[in-house]
C-alpha positions in Angstrom: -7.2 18.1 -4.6 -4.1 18.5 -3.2 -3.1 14.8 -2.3 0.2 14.9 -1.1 -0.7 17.5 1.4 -3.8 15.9 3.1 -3.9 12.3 2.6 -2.8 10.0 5.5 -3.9 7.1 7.1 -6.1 8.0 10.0 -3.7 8.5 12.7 -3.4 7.5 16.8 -4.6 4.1 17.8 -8.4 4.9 17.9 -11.8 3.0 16.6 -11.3 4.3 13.6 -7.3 4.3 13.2 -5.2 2.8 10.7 -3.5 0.9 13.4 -6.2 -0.9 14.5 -7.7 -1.5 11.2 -4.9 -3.1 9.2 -4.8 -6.8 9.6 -6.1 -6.9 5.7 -2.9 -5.3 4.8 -0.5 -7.4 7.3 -2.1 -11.0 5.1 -0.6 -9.2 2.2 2.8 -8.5 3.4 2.5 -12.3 5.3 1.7 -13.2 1.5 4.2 -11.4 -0.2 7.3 -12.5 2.0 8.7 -15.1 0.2 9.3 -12.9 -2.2 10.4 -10.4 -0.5 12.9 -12.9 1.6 13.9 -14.2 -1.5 15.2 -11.0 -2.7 17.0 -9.7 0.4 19.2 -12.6 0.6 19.8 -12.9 -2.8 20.9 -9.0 -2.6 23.0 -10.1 0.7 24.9 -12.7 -0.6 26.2 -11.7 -3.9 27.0 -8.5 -2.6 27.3 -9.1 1.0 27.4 -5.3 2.2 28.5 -3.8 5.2 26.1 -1.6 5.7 22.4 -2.8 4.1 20.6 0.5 3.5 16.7 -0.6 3.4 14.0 2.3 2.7 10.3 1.2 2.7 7.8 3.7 0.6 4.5 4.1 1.8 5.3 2.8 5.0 2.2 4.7 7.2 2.0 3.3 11.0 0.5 0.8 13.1 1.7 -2.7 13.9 2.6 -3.9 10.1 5.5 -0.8 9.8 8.2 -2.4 11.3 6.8 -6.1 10.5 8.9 -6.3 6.9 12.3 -4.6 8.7 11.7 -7.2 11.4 11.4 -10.0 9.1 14.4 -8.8 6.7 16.6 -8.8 9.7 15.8 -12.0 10.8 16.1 -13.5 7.2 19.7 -11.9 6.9 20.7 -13.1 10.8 20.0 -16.9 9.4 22.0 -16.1 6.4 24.8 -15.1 8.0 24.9 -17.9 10.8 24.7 -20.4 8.0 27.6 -18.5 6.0 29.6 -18.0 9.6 29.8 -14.1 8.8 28.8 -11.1 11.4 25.7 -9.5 10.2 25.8 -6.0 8.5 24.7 -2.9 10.3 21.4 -1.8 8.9 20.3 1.6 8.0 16.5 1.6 7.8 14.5 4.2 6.3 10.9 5.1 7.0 9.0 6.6 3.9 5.5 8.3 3.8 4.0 11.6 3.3 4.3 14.3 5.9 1.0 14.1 7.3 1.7 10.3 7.9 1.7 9.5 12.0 5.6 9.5 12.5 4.9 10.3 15.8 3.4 6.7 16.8 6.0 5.1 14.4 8.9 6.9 16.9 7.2 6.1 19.9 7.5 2.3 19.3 11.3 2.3 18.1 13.0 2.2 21.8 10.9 -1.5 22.4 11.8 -2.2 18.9 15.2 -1.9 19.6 15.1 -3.1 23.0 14.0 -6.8 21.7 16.3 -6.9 19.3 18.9 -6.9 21.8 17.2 -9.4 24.1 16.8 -12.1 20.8 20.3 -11.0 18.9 22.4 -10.0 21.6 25.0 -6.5 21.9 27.1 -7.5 19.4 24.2 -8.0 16.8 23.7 -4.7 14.2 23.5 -1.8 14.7 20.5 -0.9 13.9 19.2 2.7 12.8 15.9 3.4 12.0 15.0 7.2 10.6 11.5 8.8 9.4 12.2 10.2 6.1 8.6 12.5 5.1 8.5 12.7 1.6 6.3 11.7 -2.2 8.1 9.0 -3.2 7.0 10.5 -6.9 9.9 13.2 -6.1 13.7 12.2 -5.1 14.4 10.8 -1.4 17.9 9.5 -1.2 21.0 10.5 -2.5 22.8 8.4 -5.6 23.3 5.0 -5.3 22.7 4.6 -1.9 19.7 1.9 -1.0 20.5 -1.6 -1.1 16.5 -2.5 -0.6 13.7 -0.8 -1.6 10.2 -2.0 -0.6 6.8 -0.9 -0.9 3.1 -2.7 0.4 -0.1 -1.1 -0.7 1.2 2.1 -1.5 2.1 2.0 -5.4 -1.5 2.1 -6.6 -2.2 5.7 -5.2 -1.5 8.3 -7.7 0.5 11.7 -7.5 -2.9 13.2 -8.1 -6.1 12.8 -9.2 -6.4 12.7 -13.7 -6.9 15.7 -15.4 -9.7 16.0 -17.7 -11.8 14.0 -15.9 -14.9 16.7 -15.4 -17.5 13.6 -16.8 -17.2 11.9 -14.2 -20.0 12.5 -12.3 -22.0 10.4 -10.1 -18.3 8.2 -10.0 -15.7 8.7 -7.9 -13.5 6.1 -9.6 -13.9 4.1 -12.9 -17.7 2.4 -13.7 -18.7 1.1 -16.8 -20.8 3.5 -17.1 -17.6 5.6 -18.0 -16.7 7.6 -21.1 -13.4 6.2 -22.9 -11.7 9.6 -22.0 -12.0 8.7 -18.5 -10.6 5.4 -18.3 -7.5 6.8 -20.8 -7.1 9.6 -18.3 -6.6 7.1 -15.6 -4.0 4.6 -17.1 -2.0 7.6 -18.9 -1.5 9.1 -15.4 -0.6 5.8 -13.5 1.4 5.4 -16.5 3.2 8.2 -16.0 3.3 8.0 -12.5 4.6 4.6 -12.1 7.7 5.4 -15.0 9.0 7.9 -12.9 8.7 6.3 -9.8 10.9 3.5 -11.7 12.9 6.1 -13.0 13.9 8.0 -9.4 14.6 4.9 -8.0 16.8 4.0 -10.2 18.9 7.0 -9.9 19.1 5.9 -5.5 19.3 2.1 -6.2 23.2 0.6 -5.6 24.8 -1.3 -8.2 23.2 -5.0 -7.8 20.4 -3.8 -5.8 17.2 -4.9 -5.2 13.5 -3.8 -5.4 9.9 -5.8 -4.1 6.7 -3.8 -4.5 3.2 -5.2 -3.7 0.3 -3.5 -4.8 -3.1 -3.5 -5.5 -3.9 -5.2 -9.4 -6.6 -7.0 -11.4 -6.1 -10.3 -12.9 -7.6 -8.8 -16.2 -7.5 -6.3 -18.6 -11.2 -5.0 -18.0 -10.5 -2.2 -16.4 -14.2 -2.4 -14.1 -13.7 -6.1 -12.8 -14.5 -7.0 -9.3 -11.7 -5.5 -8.0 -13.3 -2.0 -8.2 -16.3 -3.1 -6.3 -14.9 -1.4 -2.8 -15.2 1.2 -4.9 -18.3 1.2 -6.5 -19.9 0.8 -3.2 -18.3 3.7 -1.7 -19.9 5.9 -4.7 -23.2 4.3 -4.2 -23.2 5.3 -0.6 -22.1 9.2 -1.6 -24.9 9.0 -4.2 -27.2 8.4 -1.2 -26.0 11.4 0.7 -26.0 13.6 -2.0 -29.8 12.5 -2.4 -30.6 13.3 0.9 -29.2 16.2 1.0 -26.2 15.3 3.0 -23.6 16.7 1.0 -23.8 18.7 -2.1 -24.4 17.2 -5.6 -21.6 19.1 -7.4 -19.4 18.5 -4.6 -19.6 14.6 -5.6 -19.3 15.5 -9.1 -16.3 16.9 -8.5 -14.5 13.9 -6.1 -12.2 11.3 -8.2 -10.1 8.9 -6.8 -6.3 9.3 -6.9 -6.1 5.4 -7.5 -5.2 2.8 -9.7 -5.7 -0.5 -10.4 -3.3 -1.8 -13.0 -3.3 -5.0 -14.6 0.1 -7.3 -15.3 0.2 -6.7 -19.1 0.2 -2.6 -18.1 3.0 -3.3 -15.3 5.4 -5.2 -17.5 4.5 -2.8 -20.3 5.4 0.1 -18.1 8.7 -1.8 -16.8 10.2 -2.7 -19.9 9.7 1.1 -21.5 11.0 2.4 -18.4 13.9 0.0 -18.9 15.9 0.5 -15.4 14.7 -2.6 -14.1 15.1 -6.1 -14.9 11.7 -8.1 -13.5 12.8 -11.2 -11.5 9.2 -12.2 -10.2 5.4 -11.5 -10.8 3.6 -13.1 -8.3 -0.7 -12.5 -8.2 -2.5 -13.9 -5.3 -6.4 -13.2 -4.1 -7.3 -12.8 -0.2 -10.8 -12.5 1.3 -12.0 -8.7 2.1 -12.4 -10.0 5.8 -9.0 -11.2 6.3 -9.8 -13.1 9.3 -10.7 -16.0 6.9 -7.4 -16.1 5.6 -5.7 -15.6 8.5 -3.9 -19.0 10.3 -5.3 -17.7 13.6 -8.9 -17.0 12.7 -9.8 -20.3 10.7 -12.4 -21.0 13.6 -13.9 -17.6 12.8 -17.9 -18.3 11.2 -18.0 -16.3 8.1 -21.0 -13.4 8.8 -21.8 -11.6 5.9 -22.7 -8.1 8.6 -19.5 -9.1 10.5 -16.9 -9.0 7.1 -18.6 -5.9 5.8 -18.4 -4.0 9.4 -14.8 -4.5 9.2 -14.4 -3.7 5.6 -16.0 -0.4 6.1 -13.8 0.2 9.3 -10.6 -1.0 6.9 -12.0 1.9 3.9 -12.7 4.3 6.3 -9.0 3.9 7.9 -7.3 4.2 4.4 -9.5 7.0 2.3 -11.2 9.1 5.4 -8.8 11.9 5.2 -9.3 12.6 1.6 -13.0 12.5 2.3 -13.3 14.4 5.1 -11.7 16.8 3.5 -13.9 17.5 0.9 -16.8 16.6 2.2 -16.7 17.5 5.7 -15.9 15.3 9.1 -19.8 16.0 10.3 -21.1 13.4 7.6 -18.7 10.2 7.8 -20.3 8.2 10.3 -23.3 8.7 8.3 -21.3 7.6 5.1 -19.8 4.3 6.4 -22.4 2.8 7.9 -24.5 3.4 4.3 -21.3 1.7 3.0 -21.3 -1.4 5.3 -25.3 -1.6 4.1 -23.9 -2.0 0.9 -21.2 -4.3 1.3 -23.5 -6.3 2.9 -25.5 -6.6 0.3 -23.1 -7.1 -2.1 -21.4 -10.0 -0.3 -25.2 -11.8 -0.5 -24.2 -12.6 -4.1 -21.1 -12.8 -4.1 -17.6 -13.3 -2.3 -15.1 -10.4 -1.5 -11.8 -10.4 -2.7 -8.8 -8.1 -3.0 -6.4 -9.0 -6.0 -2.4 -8.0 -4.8 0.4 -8.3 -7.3 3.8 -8.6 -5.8 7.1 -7.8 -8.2 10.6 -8.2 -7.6 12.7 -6.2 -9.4 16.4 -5.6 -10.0 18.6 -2.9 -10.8 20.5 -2.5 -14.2 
């Protein structure tokens, strides 16, 4: 599988589009801005650039891509009130793979603009804000030239899917019912693939500059805790199809998931043998899989077991349908997700749902 050339969030503004089925990922960047605050002031004022040059990796589309710039520019605009200086012009750019929906990102830039002149004024800025279609796993930026880098529920996806991994079957991701060589094939590719995405941004990072990544983690070091149940229910659902005759057995056998979900002994361990980075912060916070329960505007909501796992399945099906579809076939996804909801239902009859996000702040050497 070929994942930097098909995967994308599903696009437009749809049912089924990431746009509409992101507010799970918008509680996590609401959760993770203190840090990230923290850090883009403390980058401002010590160095107090002219220019701040801000790139955010994996930024897809939807309401929640401009919602970090927007807050970083309102963070720095307090700043410099309180210090009596003229804000910097900022230089934003917008990462993601080229199948992501620039298109919708572009088409909400002029009103983007446009209110930032009605609640900053003329002089306030300028601000430029460029799509920039790229793996973050290769080079994007030329040396020493981002202030800020930043990165929400993006790091976790792998360059590709392990090699070796050919025993897998009946799994699309890691089970207990695993062999070793499986889960070592996992962790020595995220391993791998996290290093050099340390490494390349080093080599684009300015002197003094600064570095917040959130991402998907476990809060232990057994590889098949509850945070791969999302997971597990997806490959019980496929397990159906292939049973029906829906899709093809050896097609499942032959469908892994380019994800990983690393723990905070394997982060630091990759961070200090990478050793371009000094680690500020490690922050590890839980939120419900309906994020509506979390959410300051939903506390009214009544939790509904069918409710939560409708919109999980509508949240999966944003993130991962391209990667299905595309080796299974578009004809049997509807099909698919609703045997997932059935299953998330069920599973949420035992238990609670809960997504584990680790946020680190990191600085360069």
């Amino acid at each position: 599988m070929e994942v930097q050339q098909i995967f994308h969030m599903n696009w437009g503004n749809g049912e089924t589009s990431y746009a509409c089925n992101s507010i799970l990922q918008k509680l996590v960047i609401n959760m993770a801005k203190p840090v990230v605050i923290g850090s883009i002031s403390d980058l401002y004022t010590t160095n107090l650039p002219r220019c701040l040059r801000i790139a955010d990796l994996g930024c897809s589309s939807g309401p929640n891509t401009l919602l970090v710039i927007s807050e970083i520019i309102e963070a720095i605009d307090e700043t410099c009130h309180e210090l009596k200086l003229s804000t910097p012009e900022f230089q934003v750019f917008l990462n993601d793979l080229p199948s992501n929906d620039f298109n919708n990102i572009f088409k909400t830039l002029p009103a983007f603009y446009e209110q930032l002149k009605k609640e900053k004024g003329e002089k306030f800025g300028p601000c430029s804000i460029t799509g920039l279609p790229g793996s973050f796993y290769d080079r994007l930026f030329p040396s020493n030239s981002i202030d800020f880098f930043h990165s929400s529920n993006s790091v976790h996806w792998l360059s590709q899917v392990p090699s070796m991994i050919e025993n897998n079957k009946g799994n699309i991701y890691l089970a207990r019912t695993n062999p070793p060589s499986v889960v070592k094939a996992y962790l020595e590719q995220f391993q791998k693939d996290f290093s050099l995405f340390l490494s390349l941004r080093a080599k684009e990072i300015t002197s003094g500059g600064r570095m917040v990544l959130t991402l998907v983690g476990r809060r232990s070091e057994d590889p098949f805790g509850k945070e791969s149940y999302p997971w597990e229910q997806l490959s019980k659902s496929l397990n159906d199809l292939a049973s029906k005759g829906f899709i093809e057995e050896a097609k499942l056998d032959s469908f892994n998931m380019p994800y990983y979900i690393s723990s905070r002994k394997e982060l630091e361990g990759i961070i200090c043998a990478e050793g371009s980075f000094y680690l500020d912060q490690f922050e590890i916070f839980d939120v419900n899989w309906d994020a509506s329960d979390d959410d300051a505007d939903n506390k009214e909501c009544t939790f509904n077991r069918f409710i939560t796992a409708q919109k999980v399945a509508q949240y999966v099906r944003a993130v991962i349908e391209s990667l299905l579809a595309c080796h299974f076939g578009d004809v049997v996804m509807d099909v698919l997700f609703n045997r997932y909801m059935e299953y998330v239902t069920d599973h949420l009859s035992k238990e609670e749902g809960k997504l584990t996000s680790i946020v680190i702040s990191l600085r360069g050497k």
